[in-house]
MARBA-3410 file (N, C-alpha, C, O; in Angstrom, 1 decimal):
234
0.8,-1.2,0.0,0.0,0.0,0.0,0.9,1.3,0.0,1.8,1.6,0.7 ~ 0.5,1.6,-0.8,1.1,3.7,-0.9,0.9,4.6,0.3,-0.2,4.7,0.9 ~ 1.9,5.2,0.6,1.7,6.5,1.6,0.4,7.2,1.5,-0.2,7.0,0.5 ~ 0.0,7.9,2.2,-0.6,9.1,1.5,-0.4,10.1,2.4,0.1,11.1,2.1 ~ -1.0,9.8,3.9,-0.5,11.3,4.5,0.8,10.6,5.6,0.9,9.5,6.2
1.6,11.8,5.6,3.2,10.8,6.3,3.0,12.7,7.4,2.8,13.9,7.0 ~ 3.1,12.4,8.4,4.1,13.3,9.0,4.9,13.1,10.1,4.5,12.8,11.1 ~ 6.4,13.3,9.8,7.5,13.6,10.6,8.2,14.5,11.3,8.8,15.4,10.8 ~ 8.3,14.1,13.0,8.5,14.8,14.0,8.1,16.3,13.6,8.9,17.2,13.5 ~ 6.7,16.4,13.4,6.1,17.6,13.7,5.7,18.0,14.9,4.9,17.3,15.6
6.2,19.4,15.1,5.8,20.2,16.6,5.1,21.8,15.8,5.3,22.3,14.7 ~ 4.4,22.2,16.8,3.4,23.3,16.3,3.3,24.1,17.6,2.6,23.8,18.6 ~ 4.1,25.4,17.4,3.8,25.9,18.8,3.4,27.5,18.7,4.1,28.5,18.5 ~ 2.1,27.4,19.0,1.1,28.9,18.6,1.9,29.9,19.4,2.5,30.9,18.9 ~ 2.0,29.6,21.0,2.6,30.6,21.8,3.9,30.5,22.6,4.0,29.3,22.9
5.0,31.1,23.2,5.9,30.5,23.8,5.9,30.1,25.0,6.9,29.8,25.6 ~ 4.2,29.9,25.7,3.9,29.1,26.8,4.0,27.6,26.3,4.5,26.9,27.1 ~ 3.6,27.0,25.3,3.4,25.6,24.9,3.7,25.1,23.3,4.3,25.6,22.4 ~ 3.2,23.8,23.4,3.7,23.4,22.0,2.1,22.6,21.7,1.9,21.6,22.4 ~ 1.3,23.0,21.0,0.3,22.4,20.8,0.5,20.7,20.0,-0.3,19.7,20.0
1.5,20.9,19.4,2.2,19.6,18.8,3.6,19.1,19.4,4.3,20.1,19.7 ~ 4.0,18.3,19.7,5.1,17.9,19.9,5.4,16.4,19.4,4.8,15.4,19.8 ~ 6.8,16.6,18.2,7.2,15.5,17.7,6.3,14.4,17.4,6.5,13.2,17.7 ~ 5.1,14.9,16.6,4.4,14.3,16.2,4.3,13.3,15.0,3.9,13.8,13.9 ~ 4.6,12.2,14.9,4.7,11.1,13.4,4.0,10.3,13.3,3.9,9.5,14.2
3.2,10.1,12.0,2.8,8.8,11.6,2.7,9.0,10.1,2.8,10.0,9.4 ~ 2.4,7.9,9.9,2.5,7.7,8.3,1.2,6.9,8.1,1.1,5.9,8.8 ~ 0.3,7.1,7.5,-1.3,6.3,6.8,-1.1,5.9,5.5,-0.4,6.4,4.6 ~ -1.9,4.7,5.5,-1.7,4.5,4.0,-3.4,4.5,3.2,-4.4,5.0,3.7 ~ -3.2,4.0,2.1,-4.2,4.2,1.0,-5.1,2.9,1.7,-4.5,2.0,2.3
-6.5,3.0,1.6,-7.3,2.1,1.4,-7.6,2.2,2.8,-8.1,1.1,3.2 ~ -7.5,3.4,3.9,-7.9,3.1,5.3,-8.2,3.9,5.7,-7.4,4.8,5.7 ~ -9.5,4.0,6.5,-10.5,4.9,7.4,-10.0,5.1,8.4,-10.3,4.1,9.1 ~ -9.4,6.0,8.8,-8.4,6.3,10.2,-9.3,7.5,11.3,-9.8,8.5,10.8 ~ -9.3,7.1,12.5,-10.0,7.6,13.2,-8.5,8.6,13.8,-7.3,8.2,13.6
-8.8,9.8,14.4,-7.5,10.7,14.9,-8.7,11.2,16.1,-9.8,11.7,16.0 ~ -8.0,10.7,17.3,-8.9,10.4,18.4,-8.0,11.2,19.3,-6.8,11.4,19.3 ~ -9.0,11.8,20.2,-8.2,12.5,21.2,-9.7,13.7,21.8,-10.6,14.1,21.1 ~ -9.5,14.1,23.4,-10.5,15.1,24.0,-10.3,16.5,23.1,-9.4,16.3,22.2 ~ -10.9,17.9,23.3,-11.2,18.8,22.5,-9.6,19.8,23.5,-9.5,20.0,24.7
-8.8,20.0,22.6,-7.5,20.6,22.5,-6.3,19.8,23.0,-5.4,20.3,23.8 ~ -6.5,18.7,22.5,-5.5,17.5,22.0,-4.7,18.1,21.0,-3.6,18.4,21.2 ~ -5.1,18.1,20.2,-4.2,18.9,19.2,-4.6,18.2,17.7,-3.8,18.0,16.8 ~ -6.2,17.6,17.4,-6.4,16.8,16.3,-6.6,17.9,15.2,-6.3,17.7,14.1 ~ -7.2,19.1,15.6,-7.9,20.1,14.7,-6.3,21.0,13.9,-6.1,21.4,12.7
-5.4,20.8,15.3,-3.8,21.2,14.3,-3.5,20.7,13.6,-3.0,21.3,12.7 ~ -3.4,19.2,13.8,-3.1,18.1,12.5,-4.0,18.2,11.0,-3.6,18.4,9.9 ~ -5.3,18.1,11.4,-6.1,18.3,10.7,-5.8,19.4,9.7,-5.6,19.1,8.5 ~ -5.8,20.9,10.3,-5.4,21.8,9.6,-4.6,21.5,8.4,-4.7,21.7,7.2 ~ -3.2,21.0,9.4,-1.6,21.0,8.9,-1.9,20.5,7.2,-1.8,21.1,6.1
-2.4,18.8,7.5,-2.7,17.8,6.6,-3.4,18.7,5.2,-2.8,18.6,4.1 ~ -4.4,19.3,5.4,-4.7,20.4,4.5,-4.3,21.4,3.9,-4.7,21.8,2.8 ~ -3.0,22.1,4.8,-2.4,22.6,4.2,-2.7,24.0,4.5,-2.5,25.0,3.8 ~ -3.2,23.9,5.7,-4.3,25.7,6.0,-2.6,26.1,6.9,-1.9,27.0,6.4 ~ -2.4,25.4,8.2,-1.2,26.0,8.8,0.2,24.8,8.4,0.4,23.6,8.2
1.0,26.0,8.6,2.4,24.9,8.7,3.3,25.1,10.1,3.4,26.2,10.7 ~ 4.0,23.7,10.3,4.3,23.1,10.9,5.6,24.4,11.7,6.7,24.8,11.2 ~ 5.2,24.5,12.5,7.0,25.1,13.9,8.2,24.5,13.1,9.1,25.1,12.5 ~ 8.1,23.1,13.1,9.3,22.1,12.8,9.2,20.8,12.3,8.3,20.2,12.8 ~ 9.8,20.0,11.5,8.9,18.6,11.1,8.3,18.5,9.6,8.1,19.5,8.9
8.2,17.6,9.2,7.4,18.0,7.6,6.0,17.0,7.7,5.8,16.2,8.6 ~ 5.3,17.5,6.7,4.0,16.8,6.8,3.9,16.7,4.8,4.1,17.6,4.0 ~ 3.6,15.5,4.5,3.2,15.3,2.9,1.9,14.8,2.9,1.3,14.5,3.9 ~ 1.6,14.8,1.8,0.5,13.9,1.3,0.6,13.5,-0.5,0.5,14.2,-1.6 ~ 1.0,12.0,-0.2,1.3,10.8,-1.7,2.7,12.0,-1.7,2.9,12.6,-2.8
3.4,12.2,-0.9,4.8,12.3,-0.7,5.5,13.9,-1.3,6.7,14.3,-1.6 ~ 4.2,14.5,-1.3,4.3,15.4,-1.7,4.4,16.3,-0.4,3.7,15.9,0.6 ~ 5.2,17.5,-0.2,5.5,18.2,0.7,4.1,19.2,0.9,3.8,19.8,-0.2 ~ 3.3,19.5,1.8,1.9,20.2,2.1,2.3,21.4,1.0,3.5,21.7,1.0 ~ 1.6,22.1,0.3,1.3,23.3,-0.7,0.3,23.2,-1.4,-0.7,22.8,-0.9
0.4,23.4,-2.2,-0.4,24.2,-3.5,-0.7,22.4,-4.0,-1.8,21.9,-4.1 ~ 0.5,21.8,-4.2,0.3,20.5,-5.1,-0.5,19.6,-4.1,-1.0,18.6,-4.6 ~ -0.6,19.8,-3.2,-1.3,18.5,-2.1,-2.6,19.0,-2.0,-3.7,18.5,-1.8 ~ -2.4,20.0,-2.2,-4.2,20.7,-1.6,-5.1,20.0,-3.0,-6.3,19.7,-3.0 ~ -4.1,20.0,-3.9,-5.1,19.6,-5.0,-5.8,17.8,-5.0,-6.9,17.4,-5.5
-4.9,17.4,-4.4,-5.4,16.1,-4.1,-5.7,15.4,-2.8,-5.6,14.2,-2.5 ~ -6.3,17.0,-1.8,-6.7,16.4,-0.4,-8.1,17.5,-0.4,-8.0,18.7,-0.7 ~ -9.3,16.8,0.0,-10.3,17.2,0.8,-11.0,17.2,1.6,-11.4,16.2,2.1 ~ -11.3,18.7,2.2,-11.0,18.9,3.7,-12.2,19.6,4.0,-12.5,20.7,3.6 ~ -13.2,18.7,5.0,-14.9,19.0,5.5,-14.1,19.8,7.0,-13.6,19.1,7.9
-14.0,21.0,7.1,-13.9,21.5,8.3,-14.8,21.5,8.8,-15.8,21.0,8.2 ~ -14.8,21.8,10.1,-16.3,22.0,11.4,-16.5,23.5,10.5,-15.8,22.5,10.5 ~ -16.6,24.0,10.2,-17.5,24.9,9.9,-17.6,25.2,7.9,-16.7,25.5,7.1 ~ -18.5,25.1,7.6,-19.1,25.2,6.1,-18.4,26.0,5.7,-17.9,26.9,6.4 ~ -18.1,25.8,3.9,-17.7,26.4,3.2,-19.2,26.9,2.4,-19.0,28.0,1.7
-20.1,26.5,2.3,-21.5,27.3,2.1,-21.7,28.4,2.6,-21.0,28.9,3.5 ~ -22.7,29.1,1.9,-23.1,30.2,2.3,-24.6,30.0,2.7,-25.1,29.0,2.2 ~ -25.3,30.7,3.5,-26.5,30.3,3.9,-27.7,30.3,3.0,-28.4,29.3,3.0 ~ -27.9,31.5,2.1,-28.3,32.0,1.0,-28.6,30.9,-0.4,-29.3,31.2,-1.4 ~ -27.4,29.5,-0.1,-27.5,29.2,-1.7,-28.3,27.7,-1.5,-27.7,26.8,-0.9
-29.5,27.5,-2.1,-30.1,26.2,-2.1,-28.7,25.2,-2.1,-27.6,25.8,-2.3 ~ -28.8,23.5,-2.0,-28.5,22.3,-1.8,-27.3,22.6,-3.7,-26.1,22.5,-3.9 ~ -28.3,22.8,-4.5,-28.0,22.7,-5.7,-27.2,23.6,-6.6,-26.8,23.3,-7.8 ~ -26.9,25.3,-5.8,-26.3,25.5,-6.1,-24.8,25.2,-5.2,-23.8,25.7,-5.6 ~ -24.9,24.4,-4.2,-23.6,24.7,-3.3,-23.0,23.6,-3.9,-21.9,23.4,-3.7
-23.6,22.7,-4.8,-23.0,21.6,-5.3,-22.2,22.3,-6.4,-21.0,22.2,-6.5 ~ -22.8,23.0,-7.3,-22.6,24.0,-8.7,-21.3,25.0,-7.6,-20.5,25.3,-8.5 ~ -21.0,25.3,-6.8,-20.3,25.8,-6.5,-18.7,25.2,-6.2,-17.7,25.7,-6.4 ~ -18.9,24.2,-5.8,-18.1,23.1,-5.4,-16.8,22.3,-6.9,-15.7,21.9,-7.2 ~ -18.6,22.7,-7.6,-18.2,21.7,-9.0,-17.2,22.8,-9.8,-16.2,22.3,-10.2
-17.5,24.3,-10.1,-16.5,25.3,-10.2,-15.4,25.4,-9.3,-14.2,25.8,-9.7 ~ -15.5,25.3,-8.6,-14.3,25.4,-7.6,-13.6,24.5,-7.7,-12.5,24.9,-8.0 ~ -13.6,23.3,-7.6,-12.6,21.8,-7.3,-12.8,21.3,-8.8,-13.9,21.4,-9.3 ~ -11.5,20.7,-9.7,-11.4,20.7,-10.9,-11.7,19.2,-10.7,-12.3,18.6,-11.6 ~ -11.5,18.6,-9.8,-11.6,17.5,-9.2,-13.4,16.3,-9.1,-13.8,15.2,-9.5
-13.9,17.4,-8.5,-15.7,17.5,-8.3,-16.6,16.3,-9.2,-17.0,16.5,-10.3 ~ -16.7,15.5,-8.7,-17.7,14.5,-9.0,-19.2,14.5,-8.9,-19.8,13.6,-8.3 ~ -20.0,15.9,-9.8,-21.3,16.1,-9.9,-22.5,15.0,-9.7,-23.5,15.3,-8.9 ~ -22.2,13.7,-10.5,-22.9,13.0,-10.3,-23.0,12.2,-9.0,-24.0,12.1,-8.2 ~ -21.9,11.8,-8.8,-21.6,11.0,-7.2,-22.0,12.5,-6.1,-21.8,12.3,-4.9
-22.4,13.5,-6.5,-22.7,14.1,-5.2,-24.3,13.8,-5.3,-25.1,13.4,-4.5 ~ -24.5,14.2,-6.4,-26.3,13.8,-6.8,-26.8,12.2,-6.2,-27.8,11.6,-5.8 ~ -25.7,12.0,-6.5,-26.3,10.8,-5.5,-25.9,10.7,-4.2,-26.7,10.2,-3.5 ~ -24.8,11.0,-3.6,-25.1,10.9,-2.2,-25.8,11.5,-1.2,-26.1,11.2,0.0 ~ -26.3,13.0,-2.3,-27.3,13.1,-1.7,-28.6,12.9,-1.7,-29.3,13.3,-0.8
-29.1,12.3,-2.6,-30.3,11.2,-2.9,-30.3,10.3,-1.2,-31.1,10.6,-0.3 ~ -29.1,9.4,-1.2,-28.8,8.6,-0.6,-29.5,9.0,1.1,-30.4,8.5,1.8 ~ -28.8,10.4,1.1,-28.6,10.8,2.5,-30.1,11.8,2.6,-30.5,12.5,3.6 ~ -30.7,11.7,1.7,-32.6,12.1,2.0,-32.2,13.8,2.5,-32.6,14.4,3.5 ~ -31.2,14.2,1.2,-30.8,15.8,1.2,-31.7,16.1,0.2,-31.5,15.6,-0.9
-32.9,17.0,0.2,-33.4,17.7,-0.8,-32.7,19.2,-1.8,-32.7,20.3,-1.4 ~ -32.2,18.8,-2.9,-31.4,19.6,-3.7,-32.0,21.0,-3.8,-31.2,21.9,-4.0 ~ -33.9,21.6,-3.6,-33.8,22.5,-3.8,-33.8,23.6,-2.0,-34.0,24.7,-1.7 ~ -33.5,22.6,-1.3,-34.0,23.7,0.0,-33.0,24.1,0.5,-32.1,23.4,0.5 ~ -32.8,25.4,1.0,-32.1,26.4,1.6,-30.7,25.6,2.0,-30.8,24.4,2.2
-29.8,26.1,2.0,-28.4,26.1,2.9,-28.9,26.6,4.2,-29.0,25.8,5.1 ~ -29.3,27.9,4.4,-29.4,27.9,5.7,-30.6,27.6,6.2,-30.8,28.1,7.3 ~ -31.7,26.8,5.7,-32.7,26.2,6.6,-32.4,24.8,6.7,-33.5,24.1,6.5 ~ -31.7,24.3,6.9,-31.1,22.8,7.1,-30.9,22.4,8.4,-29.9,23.0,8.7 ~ -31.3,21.9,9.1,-30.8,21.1,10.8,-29.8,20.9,10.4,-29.3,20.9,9.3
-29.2,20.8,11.5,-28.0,20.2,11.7,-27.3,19.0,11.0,-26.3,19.0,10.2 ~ -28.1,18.0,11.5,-27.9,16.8,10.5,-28.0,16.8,9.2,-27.1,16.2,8.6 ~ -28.9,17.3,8.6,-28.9,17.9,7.1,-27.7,18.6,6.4,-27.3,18.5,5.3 ~ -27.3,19.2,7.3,-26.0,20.5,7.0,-25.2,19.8,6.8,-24.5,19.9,5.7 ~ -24.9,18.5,8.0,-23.6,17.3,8.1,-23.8,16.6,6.9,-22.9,16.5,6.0
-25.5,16.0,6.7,-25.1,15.3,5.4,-24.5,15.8,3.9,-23.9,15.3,3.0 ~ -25.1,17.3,4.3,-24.8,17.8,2.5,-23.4,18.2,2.3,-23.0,18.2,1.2 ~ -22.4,18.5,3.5,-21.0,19.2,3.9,-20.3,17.9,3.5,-19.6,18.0,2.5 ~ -20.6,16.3,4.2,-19.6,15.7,4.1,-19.9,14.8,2.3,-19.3,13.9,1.8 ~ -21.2,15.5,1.8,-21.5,14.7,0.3,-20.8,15.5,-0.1,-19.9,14.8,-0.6
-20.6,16.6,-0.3,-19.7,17.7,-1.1,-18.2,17.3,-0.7,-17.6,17.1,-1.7 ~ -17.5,17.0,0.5,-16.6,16.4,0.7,-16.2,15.4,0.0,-15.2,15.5,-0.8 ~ -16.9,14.2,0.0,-16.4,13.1,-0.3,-16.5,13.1,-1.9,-16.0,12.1,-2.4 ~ -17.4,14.3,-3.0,-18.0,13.8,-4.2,-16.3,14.8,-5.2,-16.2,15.2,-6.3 ~ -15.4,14.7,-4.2,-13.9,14.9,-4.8,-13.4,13.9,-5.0,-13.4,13.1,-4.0
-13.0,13.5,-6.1,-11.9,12.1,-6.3,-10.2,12.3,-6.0,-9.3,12.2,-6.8 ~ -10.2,12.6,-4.8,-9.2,13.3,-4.4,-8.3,11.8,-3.4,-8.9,10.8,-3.2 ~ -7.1,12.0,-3.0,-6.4,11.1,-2.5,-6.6,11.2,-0.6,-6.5,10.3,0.2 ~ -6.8,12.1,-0.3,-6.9,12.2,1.1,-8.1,12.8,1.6,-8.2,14.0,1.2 ~ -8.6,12.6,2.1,-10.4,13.0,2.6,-9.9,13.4,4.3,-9.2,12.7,5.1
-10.2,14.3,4.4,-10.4,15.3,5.9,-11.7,15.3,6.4,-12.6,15.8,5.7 ~ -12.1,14.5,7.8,-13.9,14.7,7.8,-13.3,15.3,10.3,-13.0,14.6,11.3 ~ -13.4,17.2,10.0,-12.9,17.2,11.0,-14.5,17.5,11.6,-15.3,18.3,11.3 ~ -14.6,16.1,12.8,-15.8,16.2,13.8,-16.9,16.4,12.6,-17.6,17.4,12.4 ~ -17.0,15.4,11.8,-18.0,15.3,11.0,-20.3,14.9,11.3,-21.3,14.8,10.7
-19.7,14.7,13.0,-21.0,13.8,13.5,-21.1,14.9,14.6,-21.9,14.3,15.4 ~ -20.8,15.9,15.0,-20.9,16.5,16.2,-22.1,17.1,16.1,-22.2,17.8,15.1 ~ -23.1,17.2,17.0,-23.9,17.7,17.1,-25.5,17.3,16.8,-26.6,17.9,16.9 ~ -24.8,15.8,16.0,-26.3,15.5,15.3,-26.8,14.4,15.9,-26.2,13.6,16.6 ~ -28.3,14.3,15.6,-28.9,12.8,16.5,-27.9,11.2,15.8,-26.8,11.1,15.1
-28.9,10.2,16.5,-28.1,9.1,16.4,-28.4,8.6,15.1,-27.7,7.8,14.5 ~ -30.2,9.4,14.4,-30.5,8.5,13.3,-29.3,9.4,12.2,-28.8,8.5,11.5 ~ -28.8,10.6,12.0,-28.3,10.9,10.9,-26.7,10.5,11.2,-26.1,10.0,10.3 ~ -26.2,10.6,12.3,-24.7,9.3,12.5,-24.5,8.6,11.6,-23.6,8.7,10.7 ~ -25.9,7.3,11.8,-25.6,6.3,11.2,-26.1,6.7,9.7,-25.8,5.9,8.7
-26.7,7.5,9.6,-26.7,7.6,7.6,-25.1,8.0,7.2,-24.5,7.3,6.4 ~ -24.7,8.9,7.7,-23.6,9.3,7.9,-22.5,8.9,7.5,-21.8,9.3,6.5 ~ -22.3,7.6,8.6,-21.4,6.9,8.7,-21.4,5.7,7.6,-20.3,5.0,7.4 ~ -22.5,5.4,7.0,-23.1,4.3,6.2,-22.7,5.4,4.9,-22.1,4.5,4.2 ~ -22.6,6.0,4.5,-22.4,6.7,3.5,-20.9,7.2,3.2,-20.6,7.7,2.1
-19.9,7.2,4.2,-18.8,7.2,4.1,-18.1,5.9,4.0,-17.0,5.8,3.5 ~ -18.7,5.0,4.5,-18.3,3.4,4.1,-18.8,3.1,2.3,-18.5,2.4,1.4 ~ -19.5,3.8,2.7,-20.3,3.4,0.8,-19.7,4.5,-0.3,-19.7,4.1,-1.5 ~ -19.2,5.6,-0.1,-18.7,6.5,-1.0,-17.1,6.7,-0.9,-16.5,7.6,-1.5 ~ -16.7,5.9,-0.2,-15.1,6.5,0.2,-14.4,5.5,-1.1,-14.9,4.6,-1.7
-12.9,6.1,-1.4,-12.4,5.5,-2.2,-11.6,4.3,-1.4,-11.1,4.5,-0.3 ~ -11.2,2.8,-2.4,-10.4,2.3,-1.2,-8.4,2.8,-2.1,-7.4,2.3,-1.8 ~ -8.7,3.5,-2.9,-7.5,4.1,-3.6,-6.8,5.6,-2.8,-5.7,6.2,-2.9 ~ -8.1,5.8,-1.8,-7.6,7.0,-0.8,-7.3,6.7,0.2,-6.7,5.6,0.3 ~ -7.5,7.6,1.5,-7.1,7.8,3.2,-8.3,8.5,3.5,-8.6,9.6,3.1
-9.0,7.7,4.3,-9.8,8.7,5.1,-9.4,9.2,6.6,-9.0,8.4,7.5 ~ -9.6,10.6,6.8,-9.1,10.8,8.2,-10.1,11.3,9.0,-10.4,12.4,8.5 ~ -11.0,10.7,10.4,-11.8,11.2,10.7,-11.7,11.7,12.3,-11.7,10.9,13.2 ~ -11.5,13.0,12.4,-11.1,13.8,13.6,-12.3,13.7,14.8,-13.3,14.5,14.7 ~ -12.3,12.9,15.5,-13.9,13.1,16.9,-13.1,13.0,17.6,-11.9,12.8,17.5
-14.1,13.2,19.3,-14.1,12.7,20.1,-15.3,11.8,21.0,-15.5,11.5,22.2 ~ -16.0,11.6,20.0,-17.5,10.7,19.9,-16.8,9.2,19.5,-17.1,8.8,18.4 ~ -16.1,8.7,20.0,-15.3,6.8,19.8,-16.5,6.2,19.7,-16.7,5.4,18.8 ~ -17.5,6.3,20.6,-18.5,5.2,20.7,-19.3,5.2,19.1,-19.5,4.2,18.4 ~ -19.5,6.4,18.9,-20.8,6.3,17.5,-20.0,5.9,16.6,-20.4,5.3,15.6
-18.7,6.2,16.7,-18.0,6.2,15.2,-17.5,5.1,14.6,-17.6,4.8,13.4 ~ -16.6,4.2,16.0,-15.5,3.3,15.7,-15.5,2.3,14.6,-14.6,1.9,14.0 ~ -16.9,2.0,14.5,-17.4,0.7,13.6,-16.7,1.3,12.3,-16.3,0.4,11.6 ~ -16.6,2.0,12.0,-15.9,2.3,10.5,-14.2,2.2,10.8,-13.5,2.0,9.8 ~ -13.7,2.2,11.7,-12.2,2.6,11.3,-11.6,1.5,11.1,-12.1,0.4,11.5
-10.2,1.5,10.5,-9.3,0.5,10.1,-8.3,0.5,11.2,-7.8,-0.5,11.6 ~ -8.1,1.7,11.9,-7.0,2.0,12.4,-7.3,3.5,13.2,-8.0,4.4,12.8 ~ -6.5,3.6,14.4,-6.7,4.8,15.0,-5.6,5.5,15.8,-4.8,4.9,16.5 ~ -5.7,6.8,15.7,-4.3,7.7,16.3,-4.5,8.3,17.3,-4.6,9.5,17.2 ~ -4.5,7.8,18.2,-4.7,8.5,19.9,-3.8,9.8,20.1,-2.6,9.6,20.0
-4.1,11.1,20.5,-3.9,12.1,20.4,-3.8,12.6,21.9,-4.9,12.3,22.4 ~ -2.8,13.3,23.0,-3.2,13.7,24.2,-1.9,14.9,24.2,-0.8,14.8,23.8 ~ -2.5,16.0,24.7,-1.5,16.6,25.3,-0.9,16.8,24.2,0.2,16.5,24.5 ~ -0.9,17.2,22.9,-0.3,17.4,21.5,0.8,16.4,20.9,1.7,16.7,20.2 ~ 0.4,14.6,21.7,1.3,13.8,21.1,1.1,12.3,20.9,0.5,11.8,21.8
1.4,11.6,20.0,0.6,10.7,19.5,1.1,9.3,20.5,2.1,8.6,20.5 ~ -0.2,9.4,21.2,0.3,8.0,22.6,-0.1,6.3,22.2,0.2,5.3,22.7 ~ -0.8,6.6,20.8,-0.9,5.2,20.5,-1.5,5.1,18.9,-2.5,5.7,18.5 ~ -0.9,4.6,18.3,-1.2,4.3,16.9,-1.2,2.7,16.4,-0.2,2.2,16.0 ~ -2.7,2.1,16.4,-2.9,0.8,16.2,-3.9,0.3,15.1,-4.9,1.0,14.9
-3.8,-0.6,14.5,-4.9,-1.1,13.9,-6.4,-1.7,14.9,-6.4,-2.5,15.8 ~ -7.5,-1.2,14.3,-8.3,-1.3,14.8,-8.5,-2.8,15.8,-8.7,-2.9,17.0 ~ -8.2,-3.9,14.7,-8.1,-5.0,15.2,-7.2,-5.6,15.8,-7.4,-6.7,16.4 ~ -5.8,-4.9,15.9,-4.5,-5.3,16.8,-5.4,-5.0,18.1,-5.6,-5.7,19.1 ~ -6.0,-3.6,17.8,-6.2,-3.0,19.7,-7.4,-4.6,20.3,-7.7,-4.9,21.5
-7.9,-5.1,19.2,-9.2,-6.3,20.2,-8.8,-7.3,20.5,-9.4,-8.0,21.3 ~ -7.3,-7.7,19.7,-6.6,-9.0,19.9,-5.7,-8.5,21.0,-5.9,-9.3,22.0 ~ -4.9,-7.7,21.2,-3.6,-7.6,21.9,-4.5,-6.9,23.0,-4.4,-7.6,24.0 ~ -5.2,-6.0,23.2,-5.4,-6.1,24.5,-7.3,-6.6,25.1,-7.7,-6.8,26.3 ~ -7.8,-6.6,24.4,-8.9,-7.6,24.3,-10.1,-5.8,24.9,-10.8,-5.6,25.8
-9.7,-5.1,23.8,-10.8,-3.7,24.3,-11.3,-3.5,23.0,-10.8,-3.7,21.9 ~ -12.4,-2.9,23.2,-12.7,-2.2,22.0,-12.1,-0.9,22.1,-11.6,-0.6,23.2 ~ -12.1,-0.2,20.9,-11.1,1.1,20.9,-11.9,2.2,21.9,-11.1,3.1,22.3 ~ -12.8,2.2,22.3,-13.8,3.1,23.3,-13.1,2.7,24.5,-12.4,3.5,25.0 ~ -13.3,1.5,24.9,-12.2,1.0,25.9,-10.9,1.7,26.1,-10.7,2.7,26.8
-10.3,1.1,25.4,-9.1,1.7,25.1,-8.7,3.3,25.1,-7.8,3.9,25.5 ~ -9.6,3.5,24.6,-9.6,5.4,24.2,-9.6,5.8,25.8,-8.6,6.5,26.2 ~ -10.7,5.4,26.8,-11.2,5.5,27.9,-9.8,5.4,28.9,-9.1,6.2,29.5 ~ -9.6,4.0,28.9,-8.0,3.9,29.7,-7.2,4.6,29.6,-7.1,5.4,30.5 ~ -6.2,4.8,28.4,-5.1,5.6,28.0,-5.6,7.2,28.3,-4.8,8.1,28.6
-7.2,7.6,28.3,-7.2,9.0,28.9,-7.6,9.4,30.3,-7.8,10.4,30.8 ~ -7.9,7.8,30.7,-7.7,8.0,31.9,-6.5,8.1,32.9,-6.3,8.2,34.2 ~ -5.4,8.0,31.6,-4.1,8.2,32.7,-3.6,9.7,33.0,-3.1,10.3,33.9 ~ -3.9,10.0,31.9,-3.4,11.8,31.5,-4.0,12.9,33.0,-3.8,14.1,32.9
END
């Protein structure tokens, strides 16, 4: 399997009280749903950023398909931040039409359908959408890039249990296995059933990086488990 997002001994330090990153590494490969796990200012949303290409690194490099973060990775990484790149103003159908101008990448049809899928109506409001609505149409526009690395930061926060699981059913059914998916929570319980693999995050440094199924054999937890222990030591 191919690299896709690598980063080495990366540290990130906003102020000269701390290091929001410290010597942070791992390398992911192609064909795997990666959960980036950790409580809220762990430091997932910095990675997150980095991987995108929005901030760069104190020290350390970060690639994606081995390419050094710029101009050339952005073009083959897609990145669902916690907050919309929509505007409130534009129905379902034009924010797709907007997407599809914007990303040369943009897979029109596969968005038309995932949002079929996900019981998104194309002509109603951007901003009259619930919550869950908003999630489904944000991470269909996300994923309808045929891009190498997919960013989904805190893609389920905030929504009931029935749109989770469309959610989450829709990222197992739309994702490429030629990509990386990376999904930033701190919701382990709703999510885990999708990942391949997960990167435990504390205190800006990576305390454990395992395959989903090493963590049920070698120590006999589910990753919720597990997530739960290791932050209960911190």
């Amino acid at each position: 399997m191919s690299s896709i997002l690598k980063l080495t001994s990366v540290s990130k330090r906003y102020t000269s009280s701390r290091n929001a990153l410290h010597n942070v590494s791992f390398d992911l490969q192609a064909g795997k749903v990666v959960g980036l796990l950790g409580s809220n200012g762990s430091g997932k949303s910095t990675i997150m950023k980095m991987a995108a290409g929005l901030l760069q690194p104190t020290s350390g490099t970060v690639s994606v398909t081995g390419i050094p973060v710029g101009t050339a990775s952005k073009a083959v990484t897609s990145f669902m931040p916690d907050r919309p790149m929509t505007e409130s103003w534009m129905r379902v159908k034009d924010a797709v039409l907007f997407y599809q101008d914007f990303f040369s990448d943009f897979d029109k049809v596969k968005a038309t359908e995932m949002l079929r899928f996900m019981n998104v109506n194309e002509d109603e409001r951007v901003g009259a959408l619930s919550k869950g609505m908003s999630e489904r149409l944000h991470l269909s526009l996300a994923l309808s890039r045929n891009a190498k690395l997919y960013l989904l930061d805190e893609p389920i926060g905030g929504v009931d249990l029935v749109a989770r699981d469309k959610i989450l059913d829709a990222i197992l059914q739309y994702y490429s296995e030629e990509s990386c998916l990376v999904v930033s929570t701190h919701l382990v319980s709703d999510i885990e059933r999708i990942f391949d693999e997960v990167v435990f995050i504390r205190n800006g440094s990576v305390v454990l990086h395992e395959e989903v199924e090493t963590i049920r054999m070698k120590y006999g937890k589910s990753v919720e488990e597990k997530f739960k222990e290791v932050y209960a030591e911190s």
